[in-house]
PyMOL Python script that loads the backbone (N, CA, C, O; Angstrom):
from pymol import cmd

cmd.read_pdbstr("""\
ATOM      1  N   UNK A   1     -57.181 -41.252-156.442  1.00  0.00           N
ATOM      2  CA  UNK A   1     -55.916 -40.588-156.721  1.00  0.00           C
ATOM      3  C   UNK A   1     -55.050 -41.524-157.565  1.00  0.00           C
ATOM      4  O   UNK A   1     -55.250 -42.705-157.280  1.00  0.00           O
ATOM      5  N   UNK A   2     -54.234 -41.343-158.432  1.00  0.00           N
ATOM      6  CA  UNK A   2     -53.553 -41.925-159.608  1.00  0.00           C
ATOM      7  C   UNK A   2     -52.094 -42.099-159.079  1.00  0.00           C
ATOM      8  O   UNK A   2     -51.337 -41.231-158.645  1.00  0.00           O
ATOM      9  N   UNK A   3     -51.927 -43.210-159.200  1.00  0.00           N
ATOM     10  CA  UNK A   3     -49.819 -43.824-158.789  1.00  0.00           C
ATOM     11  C   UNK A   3     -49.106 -42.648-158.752  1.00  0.00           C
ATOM     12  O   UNK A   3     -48.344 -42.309-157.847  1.00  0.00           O
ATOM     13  N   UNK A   4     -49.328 -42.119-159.608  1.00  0.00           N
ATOM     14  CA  UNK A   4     -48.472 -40.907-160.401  1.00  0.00           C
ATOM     15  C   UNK A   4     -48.412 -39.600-159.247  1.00  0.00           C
ATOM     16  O   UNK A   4     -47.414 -39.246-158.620  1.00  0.00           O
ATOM     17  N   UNK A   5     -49.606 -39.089-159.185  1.00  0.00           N
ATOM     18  CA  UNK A   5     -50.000 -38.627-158.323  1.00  0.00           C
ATOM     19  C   UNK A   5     -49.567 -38.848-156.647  1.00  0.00           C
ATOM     20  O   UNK A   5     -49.651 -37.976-155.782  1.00  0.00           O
ATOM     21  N   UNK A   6     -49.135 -40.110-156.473  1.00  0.00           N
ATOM     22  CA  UNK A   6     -49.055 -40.315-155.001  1.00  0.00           C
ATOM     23  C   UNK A   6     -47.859 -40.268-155.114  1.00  0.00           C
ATOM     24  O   UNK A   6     -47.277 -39.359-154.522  1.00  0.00           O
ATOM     25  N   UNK A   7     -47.121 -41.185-155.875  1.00  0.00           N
ATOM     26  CA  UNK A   7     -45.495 -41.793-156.105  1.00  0.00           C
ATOM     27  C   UNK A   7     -45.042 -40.828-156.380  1.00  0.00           C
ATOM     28  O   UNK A   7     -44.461 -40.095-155.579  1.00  0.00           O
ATOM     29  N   UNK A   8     -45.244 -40.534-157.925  1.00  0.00           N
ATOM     30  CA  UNK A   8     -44.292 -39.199-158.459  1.00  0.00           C
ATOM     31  C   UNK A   8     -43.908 -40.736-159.657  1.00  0.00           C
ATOM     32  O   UNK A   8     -44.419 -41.805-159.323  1.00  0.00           O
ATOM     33  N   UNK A   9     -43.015 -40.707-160.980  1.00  0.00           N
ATOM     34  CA  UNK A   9     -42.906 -41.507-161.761  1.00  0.00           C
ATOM     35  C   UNK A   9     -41.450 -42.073-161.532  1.00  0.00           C
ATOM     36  O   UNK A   9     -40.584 -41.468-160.900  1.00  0.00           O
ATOM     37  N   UNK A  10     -41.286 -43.310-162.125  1.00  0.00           N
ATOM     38  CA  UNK A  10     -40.330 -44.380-161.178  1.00  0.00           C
ATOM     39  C   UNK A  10     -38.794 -43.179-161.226  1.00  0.00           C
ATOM     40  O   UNK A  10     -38.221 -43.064-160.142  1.00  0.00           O
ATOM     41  N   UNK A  11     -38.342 -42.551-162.147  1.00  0.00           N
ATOM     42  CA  UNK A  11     -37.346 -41.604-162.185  1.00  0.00           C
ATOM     43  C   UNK A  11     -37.162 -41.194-161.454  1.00  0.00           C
ATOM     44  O   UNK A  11     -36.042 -41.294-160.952  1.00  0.00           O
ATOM     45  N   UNK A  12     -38.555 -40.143-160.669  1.00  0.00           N
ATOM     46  CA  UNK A  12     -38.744 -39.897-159.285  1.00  0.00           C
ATOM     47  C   UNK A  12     -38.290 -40.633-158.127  1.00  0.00           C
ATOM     48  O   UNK A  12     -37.587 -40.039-157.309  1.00  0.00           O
ATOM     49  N   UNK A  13     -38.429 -41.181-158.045  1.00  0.00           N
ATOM     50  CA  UNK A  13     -38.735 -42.673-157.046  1.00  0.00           C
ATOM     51  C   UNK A  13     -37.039 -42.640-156.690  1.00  0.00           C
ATOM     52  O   UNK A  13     -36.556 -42.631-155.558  1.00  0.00           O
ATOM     53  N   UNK A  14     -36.326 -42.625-157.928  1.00  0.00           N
ATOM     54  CA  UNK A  14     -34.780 -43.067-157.838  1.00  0.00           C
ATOM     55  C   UNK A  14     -34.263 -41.682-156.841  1.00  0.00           C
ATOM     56  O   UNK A  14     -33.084 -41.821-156.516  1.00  0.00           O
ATOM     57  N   UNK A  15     -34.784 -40.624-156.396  1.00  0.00           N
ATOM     58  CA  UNK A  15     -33.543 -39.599-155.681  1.00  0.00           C
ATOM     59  C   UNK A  15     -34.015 -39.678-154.341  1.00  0.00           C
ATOM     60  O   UNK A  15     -33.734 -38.740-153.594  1.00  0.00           O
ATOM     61  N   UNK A  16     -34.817 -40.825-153.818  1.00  0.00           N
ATOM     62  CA  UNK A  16     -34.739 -40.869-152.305  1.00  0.00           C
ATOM     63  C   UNK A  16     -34.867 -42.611-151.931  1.00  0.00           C
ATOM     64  O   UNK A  16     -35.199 -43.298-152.898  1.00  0.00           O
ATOM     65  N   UNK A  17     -34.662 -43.250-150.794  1.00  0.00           N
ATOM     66  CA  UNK A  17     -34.824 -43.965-150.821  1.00  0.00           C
ATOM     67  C   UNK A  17     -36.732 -44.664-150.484  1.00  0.00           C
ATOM     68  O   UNK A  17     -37.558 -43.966-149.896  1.00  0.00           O
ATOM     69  N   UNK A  18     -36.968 -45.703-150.863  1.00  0.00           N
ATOM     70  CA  UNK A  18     -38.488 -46.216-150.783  1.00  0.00           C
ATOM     71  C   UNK A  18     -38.190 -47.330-150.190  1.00  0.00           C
ATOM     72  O   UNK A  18     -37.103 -47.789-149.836  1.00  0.00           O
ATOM     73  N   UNK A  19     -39.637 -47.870-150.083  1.00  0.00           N
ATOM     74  CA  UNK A  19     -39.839 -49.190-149.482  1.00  0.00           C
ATOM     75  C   UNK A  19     -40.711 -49.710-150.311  1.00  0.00           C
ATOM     76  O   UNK A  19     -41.571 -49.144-150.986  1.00  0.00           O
ATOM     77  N   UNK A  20     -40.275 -51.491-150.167  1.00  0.00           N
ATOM     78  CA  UNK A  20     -40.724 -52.280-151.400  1.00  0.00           C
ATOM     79  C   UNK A  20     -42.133 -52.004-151.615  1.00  0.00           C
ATOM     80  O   UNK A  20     -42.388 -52.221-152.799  1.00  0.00           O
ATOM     81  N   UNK A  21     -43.270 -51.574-150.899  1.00  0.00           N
ATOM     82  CA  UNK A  21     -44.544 -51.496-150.876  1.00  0.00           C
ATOM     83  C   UNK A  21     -44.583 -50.204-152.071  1.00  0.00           C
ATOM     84  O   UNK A  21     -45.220 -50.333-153.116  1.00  0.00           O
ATOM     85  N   UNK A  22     -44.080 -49.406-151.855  1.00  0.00           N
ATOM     86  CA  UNK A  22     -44.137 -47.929-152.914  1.00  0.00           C
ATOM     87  C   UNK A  22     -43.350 -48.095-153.887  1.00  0.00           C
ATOM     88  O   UNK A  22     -43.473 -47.233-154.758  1.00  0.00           O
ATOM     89  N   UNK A  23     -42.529 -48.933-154.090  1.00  0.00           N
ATOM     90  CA  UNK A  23     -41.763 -49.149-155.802  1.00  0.00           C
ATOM     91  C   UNK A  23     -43.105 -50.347-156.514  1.00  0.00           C
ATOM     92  O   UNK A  23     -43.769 -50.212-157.542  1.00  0.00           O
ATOM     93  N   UNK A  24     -43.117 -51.233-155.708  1.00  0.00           N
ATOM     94  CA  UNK A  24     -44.682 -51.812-156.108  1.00  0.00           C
ATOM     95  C   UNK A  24     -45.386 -51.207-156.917  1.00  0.00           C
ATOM     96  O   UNK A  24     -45.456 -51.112-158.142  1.00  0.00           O
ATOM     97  N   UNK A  25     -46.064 -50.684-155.776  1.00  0.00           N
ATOM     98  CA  UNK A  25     -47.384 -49.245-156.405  1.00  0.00           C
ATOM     99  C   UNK A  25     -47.021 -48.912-157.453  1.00  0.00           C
ATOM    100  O   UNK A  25     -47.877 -49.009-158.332  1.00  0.00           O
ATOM    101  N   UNK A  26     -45.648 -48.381-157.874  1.00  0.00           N
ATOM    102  CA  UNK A  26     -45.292 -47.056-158.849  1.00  0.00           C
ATOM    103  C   UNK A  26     -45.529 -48.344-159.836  1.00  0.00           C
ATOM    104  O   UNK A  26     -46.104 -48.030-160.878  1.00  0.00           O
ATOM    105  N   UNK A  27     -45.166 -49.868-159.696  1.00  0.00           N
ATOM    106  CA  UNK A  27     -44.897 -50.214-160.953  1.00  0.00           C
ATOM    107  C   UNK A  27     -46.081 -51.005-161.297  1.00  0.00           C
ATOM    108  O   UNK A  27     -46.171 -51.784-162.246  1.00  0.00           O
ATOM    109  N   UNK A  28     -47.046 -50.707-160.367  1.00  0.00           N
ATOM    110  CA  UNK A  28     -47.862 -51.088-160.926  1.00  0.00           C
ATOM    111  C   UNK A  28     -48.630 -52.978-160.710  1.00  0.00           C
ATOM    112  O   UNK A  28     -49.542 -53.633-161.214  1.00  0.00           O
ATOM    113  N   UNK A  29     -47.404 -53.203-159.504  1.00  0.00           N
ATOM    114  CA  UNK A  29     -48.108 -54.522-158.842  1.00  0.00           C
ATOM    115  C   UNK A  29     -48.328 -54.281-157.734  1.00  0.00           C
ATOM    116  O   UNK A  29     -48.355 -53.151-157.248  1.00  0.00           O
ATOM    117  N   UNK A  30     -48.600 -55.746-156.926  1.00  0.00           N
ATOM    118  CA  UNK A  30     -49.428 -55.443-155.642  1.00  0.00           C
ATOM    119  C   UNK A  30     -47.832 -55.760-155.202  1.00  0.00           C
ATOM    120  O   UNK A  30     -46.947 -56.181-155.945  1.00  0.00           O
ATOM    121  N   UNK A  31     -47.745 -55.475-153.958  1.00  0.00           N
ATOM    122  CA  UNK A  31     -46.577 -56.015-152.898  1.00  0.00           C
ATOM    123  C   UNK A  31     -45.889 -57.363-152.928  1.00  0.00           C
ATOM    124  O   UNK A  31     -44.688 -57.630-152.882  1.00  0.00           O
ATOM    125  N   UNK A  32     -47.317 -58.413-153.050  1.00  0.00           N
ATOM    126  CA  UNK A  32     -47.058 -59.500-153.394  1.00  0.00           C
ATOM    127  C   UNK A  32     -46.477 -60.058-154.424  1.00  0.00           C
ATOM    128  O   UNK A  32     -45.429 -60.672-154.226  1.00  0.00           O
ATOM    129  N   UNK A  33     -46.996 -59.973-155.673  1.00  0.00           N
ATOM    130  CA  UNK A  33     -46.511 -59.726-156.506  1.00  0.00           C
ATOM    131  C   UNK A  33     -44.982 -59.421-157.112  1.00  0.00           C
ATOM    132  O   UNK A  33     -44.187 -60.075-157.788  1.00  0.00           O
ATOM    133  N   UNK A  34     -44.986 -58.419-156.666  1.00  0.00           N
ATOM    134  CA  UNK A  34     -43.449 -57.786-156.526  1.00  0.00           C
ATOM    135  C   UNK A  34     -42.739 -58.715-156.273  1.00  0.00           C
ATOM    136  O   UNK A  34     -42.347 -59.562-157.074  1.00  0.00           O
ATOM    137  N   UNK A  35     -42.438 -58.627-154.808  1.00  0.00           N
ATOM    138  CA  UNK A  35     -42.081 -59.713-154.279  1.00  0.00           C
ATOM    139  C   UNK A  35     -41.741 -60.904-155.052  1.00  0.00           C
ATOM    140  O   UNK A  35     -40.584 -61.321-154.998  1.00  0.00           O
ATOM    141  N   UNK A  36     -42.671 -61.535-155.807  1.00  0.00           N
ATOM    142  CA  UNK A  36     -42.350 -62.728-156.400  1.00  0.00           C
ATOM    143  C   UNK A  36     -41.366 -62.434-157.617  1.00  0.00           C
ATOM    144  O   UNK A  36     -40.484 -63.225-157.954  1.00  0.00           O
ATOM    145  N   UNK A  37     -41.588 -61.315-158.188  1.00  0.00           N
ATOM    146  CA  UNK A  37     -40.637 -61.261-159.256  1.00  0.00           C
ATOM    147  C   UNK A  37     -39.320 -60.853-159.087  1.00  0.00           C
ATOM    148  O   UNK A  37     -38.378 -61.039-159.858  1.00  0.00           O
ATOM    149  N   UNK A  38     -39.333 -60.162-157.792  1.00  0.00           N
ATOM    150  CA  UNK A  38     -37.511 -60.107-156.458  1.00  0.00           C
ATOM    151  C   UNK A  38     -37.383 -61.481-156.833  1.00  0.00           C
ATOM    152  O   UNK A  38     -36.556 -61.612-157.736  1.00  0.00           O
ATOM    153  N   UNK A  39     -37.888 -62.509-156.475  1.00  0.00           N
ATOM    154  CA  UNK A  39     -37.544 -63.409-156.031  1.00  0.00           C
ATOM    155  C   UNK A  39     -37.073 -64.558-157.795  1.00  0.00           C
ATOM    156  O   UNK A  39     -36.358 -65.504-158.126  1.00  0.00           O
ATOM    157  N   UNK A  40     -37.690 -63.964-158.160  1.00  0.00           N
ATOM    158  CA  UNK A  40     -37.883 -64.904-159.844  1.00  0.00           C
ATOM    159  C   UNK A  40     -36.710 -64.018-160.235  1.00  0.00           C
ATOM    160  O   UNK A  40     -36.235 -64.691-161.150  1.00  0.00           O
ATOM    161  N   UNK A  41     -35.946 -62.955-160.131  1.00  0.00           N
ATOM    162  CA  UNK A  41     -34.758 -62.720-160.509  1.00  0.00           C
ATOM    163  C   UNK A  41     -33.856 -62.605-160.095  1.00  0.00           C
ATOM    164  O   UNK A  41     -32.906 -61.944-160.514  1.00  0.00           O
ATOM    165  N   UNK A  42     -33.999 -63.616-158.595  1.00  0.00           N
ATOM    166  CA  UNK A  42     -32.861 -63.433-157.864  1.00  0.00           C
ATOM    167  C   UNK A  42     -32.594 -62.192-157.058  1.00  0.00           C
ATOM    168  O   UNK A  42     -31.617 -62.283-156.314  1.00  0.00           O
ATOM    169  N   UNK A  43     -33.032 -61.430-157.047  1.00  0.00           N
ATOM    170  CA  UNK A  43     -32.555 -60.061-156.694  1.00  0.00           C
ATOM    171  C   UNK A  43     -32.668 -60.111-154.755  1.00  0.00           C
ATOM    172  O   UNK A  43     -33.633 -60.739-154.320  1.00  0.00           O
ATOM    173  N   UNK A  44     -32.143 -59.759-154.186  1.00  0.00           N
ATOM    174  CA  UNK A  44     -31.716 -59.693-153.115  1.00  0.00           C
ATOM    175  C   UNK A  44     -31.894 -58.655-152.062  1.00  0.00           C
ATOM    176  O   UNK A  44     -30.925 -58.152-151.493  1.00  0.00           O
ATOM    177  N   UNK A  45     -33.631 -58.197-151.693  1.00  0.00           N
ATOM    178  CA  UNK A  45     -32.852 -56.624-151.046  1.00  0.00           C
ATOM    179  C   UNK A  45     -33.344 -56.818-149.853  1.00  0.00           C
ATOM    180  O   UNK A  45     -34.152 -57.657-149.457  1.00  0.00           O
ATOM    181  N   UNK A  46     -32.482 -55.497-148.999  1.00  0.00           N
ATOM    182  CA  UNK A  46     -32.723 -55.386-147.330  1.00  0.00           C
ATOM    183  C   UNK A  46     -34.250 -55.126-147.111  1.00  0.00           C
ATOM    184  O   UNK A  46     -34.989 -54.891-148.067  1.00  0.00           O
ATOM    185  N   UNK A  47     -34.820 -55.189-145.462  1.00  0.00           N
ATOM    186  CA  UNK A  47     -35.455 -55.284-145.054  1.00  0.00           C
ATOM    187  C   UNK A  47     -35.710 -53.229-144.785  1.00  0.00           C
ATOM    188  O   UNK A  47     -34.706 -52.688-144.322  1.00  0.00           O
ATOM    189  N   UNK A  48     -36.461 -52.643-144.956  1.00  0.00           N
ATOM    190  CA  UNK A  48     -36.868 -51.347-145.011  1.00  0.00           C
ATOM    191  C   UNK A  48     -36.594 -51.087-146.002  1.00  0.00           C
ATOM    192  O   UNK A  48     -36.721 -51.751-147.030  1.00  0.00           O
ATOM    193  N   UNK A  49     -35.993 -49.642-145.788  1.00  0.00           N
ATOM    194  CA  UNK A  49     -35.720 -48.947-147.208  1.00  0.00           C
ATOM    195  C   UNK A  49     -34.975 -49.424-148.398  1.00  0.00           C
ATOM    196  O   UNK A  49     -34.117 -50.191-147.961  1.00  0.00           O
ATOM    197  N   UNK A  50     -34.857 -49.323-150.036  1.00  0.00           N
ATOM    198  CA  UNK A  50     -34.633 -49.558-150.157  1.00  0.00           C
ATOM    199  C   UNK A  50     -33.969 -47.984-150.814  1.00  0.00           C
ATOM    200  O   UNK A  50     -34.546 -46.905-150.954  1.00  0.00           O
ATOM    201  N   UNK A  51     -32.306 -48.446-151.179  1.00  0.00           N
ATOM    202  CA  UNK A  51     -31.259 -47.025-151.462  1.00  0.00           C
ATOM    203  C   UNK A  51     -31.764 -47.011-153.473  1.00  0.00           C
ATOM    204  O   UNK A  51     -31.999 -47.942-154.244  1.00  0.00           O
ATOM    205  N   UNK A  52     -31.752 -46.003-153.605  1.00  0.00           N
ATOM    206  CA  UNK A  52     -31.970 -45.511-155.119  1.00  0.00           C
ATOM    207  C   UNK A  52     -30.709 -46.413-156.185  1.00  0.00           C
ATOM    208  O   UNK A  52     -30.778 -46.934-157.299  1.00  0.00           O
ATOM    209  N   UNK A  53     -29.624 -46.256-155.181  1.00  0.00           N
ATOM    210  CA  UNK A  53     -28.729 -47.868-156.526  1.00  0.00           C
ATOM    211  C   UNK A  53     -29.588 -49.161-156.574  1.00  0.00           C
ATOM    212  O   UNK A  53     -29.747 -49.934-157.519  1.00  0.00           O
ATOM    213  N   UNK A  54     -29.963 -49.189-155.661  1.00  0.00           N
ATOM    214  CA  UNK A  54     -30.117 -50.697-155.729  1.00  0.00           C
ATOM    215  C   UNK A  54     -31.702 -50.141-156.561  1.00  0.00           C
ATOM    216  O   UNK A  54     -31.660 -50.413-157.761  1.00  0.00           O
ATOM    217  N   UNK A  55     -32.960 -49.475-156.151  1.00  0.00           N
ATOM    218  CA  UNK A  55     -33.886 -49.630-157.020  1.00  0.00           C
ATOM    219  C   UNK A  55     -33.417 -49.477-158.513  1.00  0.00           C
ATOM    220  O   UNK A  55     -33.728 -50.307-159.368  1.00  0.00           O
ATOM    221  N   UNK A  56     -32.626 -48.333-158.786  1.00  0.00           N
ATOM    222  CA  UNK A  56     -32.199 -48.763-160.312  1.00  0.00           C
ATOM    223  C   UNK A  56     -31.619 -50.116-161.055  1.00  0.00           C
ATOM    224  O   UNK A  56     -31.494 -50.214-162.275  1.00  0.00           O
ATOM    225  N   UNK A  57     -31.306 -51.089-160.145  1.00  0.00           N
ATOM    226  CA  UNK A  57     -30.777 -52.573-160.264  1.00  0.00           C
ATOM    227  C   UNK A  57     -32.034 -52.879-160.422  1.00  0.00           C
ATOM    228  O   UNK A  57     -32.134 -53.498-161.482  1.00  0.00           O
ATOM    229  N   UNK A  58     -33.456 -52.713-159.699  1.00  0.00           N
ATOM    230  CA  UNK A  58     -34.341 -53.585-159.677  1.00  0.00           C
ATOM    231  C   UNK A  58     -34.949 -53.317-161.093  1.00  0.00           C
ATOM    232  O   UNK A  58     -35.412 -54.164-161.856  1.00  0.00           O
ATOM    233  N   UNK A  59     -34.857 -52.035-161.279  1.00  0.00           N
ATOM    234  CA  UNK A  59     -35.645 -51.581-162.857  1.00  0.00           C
ATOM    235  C   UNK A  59     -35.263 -52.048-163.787  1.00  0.00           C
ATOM    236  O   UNK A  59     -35.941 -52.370-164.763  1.00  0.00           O
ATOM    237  N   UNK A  60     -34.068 -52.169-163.643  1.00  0.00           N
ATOM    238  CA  UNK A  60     -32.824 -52.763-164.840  1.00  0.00           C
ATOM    239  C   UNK A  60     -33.382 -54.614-164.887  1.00  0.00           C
ATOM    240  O   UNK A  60     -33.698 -55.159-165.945  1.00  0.00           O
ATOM    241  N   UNK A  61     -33.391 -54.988-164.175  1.00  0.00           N
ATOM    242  CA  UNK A  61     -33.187 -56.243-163.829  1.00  0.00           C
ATOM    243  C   UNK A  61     -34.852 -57.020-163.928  1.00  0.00           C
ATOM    244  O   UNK A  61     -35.022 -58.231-164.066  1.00  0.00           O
ATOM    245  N   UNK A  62     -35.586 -56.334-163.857  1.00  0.00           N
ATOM    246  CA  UNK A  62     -37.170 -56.636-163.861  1.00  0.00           C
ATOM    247  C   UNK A  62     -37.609 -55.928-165.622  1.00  0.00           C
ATOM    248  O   UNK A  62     -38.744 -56.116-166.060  1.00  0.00           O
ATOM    249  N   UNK A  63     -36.960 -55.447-166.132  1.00  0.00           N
ATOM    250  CA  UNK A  63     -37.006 -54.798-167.546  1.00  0.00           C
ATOM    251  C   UNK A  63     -38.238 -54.015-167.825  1.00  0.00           C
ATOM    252  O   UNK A  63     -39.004 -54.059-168.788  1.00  0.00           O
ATOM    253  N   UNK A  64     -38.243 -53.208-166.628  1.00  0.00           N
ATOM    254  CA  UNK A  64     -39.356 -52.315-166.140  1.00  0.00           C
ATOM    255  C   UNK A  64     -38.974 -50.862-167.246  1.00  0.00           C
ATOM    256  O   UNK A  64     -37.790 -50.526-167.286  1.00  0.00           O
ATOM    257  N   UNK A  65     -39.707 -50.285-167.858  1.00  0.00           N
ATOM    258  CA  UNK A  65     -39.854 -49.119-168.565  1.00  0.00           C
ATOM    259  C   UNK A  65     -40.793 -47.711-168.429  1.00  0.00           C
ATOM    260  O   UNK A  65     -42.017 -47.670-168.555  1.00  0.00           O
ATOM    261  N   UNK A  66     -40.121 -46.858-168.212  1.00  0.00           N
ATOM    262  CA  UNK A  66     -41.429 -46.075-167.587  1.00  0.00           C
ATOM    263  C   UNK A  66     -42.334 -45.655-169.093  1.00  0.00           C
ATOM    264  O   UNK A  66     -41.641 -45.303-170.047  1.00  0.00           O
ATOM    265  N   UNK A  67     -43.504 -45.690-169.232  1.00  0.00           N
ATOM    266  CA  UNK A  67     -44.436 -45.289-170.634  1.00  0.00           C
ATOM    267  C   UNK A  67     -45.016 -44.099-170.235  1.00  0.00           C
ATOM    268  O   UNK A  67     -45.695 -43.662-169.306  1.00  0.00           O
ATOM    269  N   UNK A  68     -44.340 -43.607-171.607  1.00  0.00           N
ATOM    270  CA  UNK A  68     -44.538 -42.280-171.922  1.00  0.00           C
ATOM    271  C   UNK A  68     -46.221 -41.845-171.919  1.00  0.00           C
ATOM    272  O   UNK A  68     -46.561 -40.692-172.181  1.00  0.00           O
TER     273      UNK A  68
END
""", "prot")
cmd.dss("prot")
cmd.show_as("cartoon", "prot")
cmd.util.cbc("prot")
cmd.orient("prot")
């Protein structure tokens, strides 16, 4: 089954809240991963969910683009 398919595309992603494991996926790293680049930009988030402002901070801030 394809990211796309499970996730829905990161736009998607923004009208509910997720958890760092499924913004991952959508973007295409592992958890770990992720993680490290939270951390390589400073970025700061809570423990569960995370709220659709703040993932749009992370997209913004990680210079993540969704491809057409």
């Amino acid at each position: 089954m394809l990211k796309q398919e499970l996730y829905g595309s990161p736009r998607k992603l923004q009208t509910k809240a997720r958890y760092k494991k499924e913004l991952a996926y959508a973007m295409g790293y592992s958890l770990r991963t992720f993680q490290r680049r939270l951390k390589e930009a400073n970025i700061n988030t809570p423990r569960g969910l995370i709220c659709p402002e703040k993932q749009q901070e992370i997209f913004e801030k990680l210079g993540w683009h969704q491809v057409a």
